[in-house]
ZAVO-864239 format. One line per 3 residues: number of its first residue (from 1); their letters; for each residue x, y, z of N, C-alpha, C. Coordinates in steps of 0.02 Angstrom, whole numbers. Example, Ala and Ser with C-alpha at 12.3 -4.5 7.8 and 13.67 -1.06 7.14 Angstrom:
2
1	as	660/-284/390/615/-225/390/660/-165/390 ~ 642/-112/354/684/-53/357/645/2/394
end
This chain:
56
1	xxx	1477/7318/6287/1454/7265/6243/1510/7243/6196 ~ 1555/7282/6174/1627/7267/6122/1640/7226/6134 ~ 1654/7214/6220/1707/7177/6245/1687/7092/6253
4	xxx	1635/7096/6284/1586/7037/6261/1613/6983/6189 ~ 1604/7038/6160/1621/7017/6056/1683/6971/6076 ~ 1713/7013/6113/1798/6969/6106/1793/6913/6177
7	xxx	1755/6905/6219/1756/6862/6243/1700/6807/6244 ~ 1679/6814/6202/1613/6785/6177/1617/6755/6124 ~ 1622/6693/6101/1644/6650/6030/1618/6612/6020
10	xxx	1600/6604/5956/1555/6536/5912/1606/6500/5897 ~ 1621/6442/5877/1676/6418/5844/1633/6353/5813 ~ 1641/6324/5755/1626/6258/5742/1663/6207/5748
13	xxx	1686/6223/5766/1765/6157/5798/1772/6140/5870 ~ 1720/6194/5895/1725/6200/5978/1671/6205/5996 ~ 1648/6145/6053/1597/6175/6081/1539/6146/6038
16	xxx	1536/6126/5995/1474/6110/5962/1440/6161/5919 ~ 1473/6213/5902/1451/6279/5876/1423/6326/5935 ~ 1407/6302/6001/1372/6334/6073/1428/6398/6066
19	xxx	1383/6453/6104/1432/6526/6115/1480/6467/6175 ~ 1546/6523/6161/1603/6487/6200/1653/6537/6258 ~ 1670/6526/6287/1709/6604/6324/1791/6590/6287
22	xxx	1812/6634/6247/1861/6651/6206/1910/6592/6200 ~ 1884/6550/6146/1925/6497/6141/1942/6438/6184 ~ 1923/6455/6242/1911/6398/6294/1869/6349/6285
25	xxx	1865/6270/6314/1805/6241/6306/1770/6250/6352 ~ 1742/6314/6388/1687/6334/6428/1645/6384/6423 ~ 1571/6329/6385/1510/6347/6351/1474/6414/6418
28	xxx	1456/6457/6361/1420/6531/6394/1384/6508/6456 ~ 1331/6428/6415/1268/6424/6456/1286/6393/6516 ~ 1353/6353/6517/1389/6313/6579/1395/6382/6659
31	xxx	1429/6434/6616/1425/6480/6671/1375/6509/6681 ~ 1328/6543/6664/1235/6554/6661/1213/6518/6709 ~ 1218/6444/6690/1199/6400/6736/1203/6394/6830
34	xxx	1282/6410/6822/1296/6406/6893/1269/6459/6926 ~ 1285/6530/6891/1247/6603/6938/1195/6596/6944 ~ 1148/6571/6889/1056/6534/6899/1061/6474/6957
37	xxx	1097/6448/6991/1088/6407/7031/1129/6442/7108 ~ 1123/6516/7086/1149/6536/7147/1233/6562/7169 ~ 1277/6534/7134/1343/6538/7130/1369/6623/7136
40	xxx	1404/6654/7173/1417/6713/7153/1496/6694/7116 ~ 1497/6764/7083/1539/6753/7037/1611/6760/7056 ~ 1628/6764/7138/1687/6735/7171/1668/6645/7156
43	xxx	1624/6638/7182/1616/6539/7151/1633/6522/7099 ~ 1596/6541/7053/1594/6514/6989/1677/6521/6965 ~ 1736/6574/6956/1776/6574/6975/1829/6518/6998
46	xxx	1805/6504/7061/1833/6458/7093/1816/6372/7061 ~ 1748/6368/7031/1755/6316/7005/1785/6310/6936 ~ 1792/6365/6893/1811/6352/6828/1874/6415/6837
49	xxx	1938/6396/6860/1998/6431/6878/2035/6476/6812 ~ 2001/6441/6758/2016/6453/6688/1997/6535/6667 ~ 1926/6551/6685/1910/6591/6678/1942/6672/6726
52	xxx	1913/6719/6702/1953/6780/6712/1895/6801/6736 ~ 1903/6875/6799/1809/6900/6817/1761/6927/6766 ~ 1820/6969/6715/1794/6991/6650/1741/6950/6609
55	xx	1765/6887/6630/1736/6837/6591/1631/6817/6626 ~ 1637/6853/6688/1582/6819/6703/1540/6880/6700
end
């Protein structure tokens, strides 16, 4: 769960205040979204290249 903390960010400058994945502009619920629509997390991955596996 620590690790989460550090990849897991509020920011009010970013994002709209939405949880954020560490300073990136890619909202928690954007990736949520895709695994809820099925995506495994080799996909999701592949669509947002930005992200790290840690991240999902």
């Amino acid at each position: 769960m620590e690790n989460l903390r550090h990849r897991i960010i509020t920011n009010p400058r970013q994002c709209g205040r939405r949880p954020c994945i560490r300073g990136k502009r890619i909202r928690v619920v954007d990736v949520l979204n895709l695994l809820a629509a099925g995506l495994s997390p080799e996909q999701v991955l592949a669509e947002m290249p930005d992200l790290e596996p840690l991240d999902i």
